[in-house]
Kinemage of the C-alpha trace (Angstrom):
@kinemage 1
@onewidth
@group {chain A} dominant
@subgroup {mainchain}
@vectorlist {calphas} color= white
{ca unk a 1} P 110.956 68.173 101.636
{ca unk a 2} L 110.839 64.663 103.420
{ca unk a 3} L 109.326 66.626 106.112
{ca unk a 4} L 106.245 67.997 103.853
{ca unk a 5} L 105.918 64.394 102.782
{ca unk a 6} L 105.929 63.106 105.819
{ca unk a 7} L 103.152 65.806 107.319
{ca unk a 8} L 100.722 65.382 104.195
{ca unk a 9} L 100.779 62.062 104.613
{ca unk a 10} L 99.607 62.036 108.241
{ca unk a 11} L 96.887 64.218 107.401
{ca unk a 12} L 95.699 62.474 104.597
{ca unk a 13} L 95.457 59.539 106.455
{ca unk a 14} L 93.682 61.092 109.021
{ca unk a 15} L 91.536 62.804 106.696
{ca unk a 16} L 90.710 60.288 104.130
{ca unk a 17} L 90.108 56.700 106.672
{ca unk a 18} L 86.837 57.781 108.349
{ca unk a 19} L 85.613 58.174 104.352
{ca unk a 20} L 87.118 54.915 103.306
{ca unk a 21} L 85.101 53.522 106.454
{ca unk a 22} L 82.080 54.594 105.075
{ca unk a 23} L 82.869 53.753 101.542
{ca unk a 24} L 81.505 58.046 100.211
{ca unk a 25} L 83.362 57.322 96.896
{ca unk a 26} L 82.951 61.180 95.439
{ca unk a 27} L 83.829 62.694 98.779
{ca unk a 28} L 87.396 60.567 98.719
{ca unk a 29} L 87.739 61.699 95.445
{ca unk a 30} L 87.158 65.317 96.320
{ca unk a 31} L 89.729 65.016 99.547
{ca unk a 32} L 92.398 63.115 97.631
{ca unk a 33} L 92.343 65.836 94.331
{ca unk a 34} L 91.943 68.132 97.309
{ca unk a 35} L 95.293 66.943 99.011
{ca unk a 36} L 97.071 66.331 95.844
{ca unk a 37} L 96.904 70.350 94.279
{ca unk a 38} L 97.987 71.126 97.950
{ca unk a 39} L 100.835 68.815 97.977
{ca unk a 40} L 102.070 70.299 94.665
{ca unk a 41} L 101.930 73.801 95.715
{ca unk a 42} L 103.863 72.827 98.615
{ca unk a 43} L 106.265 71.177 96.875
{ca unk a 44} L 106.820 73.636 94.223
{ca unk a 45} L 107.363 76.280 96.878
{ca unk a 46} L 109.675 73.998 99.062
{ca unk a 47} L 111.926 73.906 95.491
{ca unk a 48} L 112.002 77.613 94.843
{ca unk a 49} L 109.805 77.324 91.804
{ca unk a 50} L 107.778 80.850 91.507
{ca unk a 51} L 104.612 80.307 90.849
{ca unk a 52} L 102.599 83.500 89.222
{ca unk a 53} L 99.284 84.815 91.201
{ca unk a 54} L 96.691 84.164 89.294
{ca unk a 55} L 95.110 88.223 90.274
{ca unk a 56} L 98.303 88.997 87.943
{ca unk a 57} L 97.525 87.289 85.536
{ca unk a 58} L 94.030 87.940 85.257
{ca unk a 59} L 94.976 91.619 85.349
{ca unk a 60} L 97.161 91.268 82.842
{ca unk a 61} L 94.235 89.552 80.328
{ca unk a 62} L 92.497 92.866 81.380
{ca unk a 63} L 95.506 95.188 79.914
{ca unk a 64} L 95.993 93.053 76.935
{ca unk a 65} L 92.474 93.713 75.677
{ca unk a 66} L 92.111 97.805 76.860
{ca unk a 67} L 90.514 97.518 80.825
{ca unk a 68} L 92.621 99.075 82.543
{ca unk a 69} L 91.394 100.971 85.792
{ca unk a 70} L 93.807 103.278 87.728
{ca unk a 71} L 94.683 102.529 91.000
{ca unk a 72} L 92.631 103.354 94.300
{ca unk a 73} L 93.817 106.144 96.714
């Protein structure tokens, strides 16, 4: 997990310095929120948590109120 840490961090720095140097406010913000939901996916996964597809899900809201399509051949 150190090892995740380690190689977000290197990116982000990367990533997120030449926007700092020109002081774009909204597209650090966008990079950073960017980094950040990809850090916590990582991390989640990297700790064995499942995390549901969100096709599943969305299929399921489709059962739950009668669409249900049969599969292709």
């Amino acid at each position: 997990m150190i090892v995740i840490l380690m190689i977000f961090a290197a990116i982000a720095y990367f990533s997120i310095w030449p926007l700092i140097k020109k002081k774009q406010k909204r597209d650090i913000v966008c990079v950073t929120l960017l980094f950040l939901i990809a850090l916590t996916v990582c991390l989640l996964t990297a700790a064995n948590v499942h995390i549901p597809s969100l096709s599943n899900e969305l299929a399921n809201l489709l059962k739950s109120i009668g669409l249900q399509y049969p599969p292709l051949p």
